[in-house]
N, C-alpha and C positions, 0 to 999 in steps of 0.2 A: 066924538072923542077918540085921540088916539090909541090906537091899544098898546098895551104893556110891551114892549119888547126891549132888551135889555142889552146890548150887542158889546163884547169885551175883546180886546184887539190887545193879540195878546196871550200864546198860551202856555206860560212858564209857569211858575209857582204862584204868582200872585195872581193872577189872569185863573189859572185854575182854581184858587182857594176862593176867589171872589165866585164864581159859579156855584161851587159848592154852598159857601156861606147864603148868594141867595134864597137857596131854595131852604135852607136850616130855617133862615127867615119868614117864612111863609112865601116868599113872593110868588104871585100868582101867574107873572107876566112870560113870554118868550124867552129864551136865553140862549145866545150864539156866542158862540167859543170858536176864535178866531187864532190858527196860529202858524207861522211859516213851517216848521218843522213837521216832518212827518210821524210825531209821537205825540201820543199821549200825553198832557201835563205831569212833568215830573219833577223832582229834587235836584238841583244841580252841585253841595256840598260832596257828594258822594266822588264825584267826576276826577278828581285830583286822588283823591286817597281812595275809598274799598272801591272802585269800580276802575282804576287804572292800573290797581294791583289783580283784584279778580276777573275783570270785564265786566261792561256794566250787565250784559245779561245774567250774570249770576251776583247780580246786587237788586236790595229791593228801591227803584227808584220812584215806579209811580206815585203820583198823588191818590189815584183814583185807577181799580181796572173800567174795563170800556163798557163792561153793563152797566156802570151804577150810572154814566153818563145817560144809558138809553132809559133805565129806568125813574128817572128824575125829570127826562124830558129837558136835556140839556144839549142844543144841536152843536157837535162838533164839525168844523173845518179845519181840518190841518194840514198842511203843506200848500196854505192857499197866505195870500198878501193882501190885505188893504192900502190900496194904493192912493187914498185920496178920500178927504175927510169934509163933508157937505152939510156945516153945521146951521145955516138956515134955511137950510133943506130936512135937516135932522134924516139925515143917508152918510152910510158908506160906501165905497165903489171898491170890487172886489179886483184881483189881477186876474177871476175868472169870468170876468167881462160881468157880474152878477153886480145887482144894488139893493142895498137893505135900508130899509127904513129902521128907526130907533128913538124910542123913548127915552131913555138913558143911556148913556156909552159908557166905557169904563176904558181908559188907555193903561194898558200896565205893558208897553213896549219895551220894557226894560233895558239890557245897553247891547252896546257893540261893541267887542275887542279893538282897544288900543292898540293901532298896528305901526310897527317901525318901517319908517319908508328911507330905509337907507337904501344902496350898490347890495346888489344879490336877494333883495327879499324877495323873490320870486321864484327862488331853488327850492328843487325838493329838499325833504326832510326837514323844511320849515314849518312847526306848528303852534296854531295856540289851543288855548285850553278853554271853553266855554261850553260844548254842548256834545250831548252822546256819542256825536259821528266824529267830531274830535276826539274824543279818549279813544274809540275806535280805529283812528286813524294812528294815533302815538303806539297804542299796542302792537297795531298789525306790522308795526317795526320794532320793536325793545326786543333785543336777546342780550341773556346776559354777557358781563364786559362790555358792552356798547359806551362811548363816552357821550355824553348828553353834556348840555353847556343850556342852562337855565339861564334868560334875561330876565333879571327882575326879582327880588328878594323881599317881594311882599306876602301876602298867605294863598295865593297860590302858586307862587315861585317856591316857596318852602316846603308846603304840602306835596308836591309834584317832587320835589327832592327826595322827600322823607319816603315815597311811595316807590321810588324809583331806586333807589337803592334797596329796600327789599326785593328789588328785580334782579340785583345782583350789576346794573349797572354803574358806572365812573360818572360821576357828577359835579358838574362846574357851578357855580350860582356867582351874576355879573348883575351886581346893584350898582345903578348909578350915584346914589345921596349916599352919605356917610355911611348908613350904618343899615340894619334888617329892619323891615315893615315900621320904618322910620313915621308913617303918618297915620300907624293904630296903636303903638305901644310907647315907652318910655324907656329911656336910654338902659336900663338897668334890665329891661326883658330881652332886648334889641342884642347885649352881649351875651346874655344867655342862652339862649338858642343859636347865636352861631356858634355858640361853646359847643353845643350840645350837637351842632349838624358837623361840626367839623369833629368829633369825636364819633360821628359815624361816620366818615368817610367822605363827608362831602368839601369839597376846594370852595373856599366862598373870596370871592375881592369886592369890596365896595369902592365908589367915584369911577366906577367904569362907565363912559360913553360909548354906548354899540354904534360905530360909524359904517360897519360893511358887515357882509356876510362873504364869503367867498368860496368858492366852488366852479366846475362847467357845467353839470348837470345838476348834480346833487351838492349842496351845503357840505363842507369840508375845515371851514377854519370862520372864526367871530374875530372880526378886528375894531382895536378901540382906540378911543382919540390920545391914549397916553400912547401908543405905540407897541402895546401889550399885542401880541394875537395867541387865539384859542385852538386848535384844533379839534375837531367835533365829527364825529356819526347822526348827530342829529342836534337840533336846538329847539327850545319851547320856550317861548314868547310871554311871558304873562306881566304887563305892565297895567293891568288895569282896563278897564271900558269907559265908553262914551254913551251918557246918556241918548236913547236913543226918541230926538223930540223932533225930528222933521214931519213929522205928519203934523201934530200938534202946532209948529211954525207954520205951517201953509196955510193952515185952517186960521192965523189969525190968534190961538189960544196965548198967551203971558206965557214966555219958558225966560228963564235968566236960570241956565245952570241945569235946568232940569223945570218939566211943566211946573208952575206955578200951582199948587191950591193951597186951601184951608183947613182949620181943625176938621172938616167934616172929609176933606179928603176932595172938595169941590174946586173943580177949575176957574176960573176967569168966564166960564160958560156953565150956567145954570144947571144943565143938564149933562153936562161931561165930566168924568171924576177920573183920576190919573193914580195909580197906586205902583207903588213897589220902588226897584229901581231908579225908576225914571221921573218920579216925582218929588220938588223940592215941598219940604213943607213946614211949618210952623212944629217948635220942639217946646213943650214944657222946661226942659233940662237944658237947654241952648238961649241964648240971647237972641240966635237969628237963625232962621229957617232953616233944617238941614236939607241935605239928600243922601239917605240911608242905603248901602247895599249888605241887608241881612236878609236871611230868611223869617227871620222874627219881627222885622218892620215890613215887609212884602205879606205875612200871611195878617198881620191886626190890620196894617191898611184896606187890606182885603176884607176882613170882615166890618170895618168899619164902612166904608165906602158901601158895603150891599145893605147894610142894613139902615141907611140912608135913604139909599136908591130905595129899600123899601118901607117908608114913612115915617122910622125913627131917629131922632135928633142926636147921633153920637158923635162924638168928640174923641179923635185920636191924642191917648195920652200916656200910654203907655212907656214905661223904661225901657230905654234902649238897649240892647245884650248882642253881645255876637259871640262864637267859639271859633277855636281852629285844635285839629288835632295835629300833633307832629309825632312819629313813633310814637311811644308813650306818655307823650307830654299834651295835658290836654289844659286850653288857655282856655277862659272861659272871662268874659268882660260885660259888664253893667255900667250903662252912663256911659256920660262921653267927657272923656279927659283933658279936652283940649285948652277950656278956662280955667282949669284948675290952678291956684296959685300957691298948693304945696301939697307934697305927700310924704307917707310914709311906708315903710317895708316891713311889713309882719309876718312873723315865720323866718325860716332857715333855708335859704337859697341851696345850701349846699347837700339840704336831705333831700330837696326836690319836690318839693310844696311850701309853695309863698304866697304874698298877696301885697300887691302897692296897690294902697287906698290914697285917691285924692280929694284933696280937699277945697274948697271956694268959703270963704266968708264959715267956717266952723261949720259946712255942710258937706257929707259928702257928695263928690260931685260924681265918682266912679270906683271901680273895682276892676284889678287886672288880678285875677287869683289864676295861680296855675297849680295845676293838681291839687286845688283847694276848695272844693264842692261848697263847703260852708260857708266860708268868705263869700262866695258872688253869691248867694242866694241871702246871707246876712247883708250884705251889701247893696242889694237889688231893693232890698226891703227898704232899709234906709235911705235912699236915694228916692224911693218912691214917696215916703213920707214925710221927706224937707224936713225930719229935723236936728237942731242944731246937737253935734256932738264935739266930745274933745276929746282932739287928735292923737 
């Protein structure tokens, strides 16, 4: 018989929370914590907001400090790659020439930054936002006055604004689509917050096409397809990530969009289960499979997925939620709005706590409350409960 060993590729949030979760589980078996960076699994929400205003060293980011790995008997690798995924072999093959056998795999690879490949992305003072030694890297340049030219006017184009002006820096925000974080909110939050950014100080233009960067050495000026240009001290890139499934592809596994699995969190391959990020998957709340980038679908994946891996039948089914803080402004969302076929506005936009509730068939389908605690957690409820209210 093979022995137990449980090998996760992968050591971001959900790659860590699933380690932890197994052994909560009882699991008896090996467990290898597999992950490119040289840190400890940690929180990555922090990186744009408290940790780019205080540095991430004096934020608390770990999931876990390093004993509780030793004491649990959870073998870390980090700053190591899986280069190559040996599923009828049931091996993985290390970039340090090392191979592991495994009972279970767990893929939580989650994404890669979205990179513009226009004229000049190659100049300094080009950066994106995804991981410690990023924030790092933006800090060890921000002095105050510095003009900064934000691509991207999603939530961490905006969080990165809102952080970055407490630095006492000028800031630009260049959304390509109409309007602000046009594909998590609705038109009515979307004018709101850039009310609310450009009332701090931030320049925002939307239908910008970033076609160049320009500079000789260092980044100097953003050029766009209207004929607009920026000048800049520095730009941060945040248009999003790409799931990251090429391993998954080579090996043969089902990806359209993101790995393919099931309610159990199980791949196309009996013994390989895909969480976080980087996995599409069946929504109670959704007509068709989503792929989720929260912290809140990354850490239930996680637990669901281990506690599979060890002998229990669960089913992910959890309500969807996400948050972003901006200054003072804390958005907070349940469900996913995207089928909704009406909503309404509850509260006073103009005291600064509201809520658009949507609705599908007399159900609510979600909740966008901002500064409204009550709302999404009355809302989360409801939505979890399917049933019928009037609107």
């Amino acid at each position: 018989m093979q022995a137990q060993r449980t090998v996760i590729v992968g050591a971001g949030h959900a790659g860590g929370q699933c380690a932890i979760s197994l052994r909560q589980a009882k699991y008896e078996g090996d467990i290898v914590l597999i992950g490119q960076e040289a840190h400890l699994p940690y929180e990555r929400p922090p990186l744009s907001k408290q940790a780019l205003v205080a540095g991430p060293e004096n934020v608390k980011l770990l999931l876990r400090k390093a004993d509780y790995y030793a004491t649990h008997h959870i073998e870390l690798k980090t700053g190591c790659e899986v280069t190559r995924l040996q599923l009828e072999q049931q091996q993985v093959q290390l970039s340090t020439g090392e191979t592991l056998d495994f009972s279970h795999l767990v893929l939580a690879t989650g994404g890669r930054v979205r990179r513009l490949a226009v004229p000049g992305a190659e100049l300094q003072g080009i950066h994106y936002l995804r991981t410690i030694a990023d924030t790092q890297a933006i800090r060890a340049e921000v002095r105050p006055g510095m003009r900064v030219v934000i691509v991207g006017g999603g939530y961490i184009g905006l969080e990165a604004a809102a952080s970055l002006r407490k630095l006492e820096c000028e800031v630009v925000v260049l959304e390509a689509l109409d309007r602000l974080m046009s594909r998590s909110v609705g038109t009515e939050l979307s004018g709101y917050f850039r009310e609310y950014h450009e009332k701090n100080g931030v320049e925002i233009h939307t239908g910008m096409q970033v076609i160049a960067f320009n500079g000789s050495e260092r980044v100097e000026e953003v050029s766009c397809l209207n004929g607009m240009q920026f000048p800049t001290d520095m730009v941060i890139v945040g248009i999003g990530i790409e799931p990251a499934t090429s391993l998954a592809e080579a090996a043969g596994l089902e990806v359209a969009g993101g790995i393919v699995v099931d309610a159990h969190c199980r791949s196309s391959h009996p013994q390989v289960f895909a969480i976080g990020d980087v996995a599409l998957a069946p929504n109670k709340y959704a007509s068709r499979p989503v792929r989720l980038e929260s912290v809140q679908n990354a850490v239930g994946q996680a637990r669901v997925a281990a506690q599979n891996i060890a002998g229990k039948a669960v089913l992910y089914e959890e309500v969807p939620w996400f948050w972003s803080d901006q200054y003072d402004l804390k958005l907070q969302m349940a469900g996913l709005h995207q089928e909704a076929s009406s909503h309404v506005v509850r509260g006073n936009p103009a005291e600064g706590a509201f809520a658009l509730w949507y609705f599908k068939n007399d159900k609510v389908q979600a909740v966008h409350a901002l500064n409204s605690p009550r709302d999404f957690m009355f809302g989360k409820q409801l939505i979890a409960s399917g049933k019928e209210v009037d609107p």
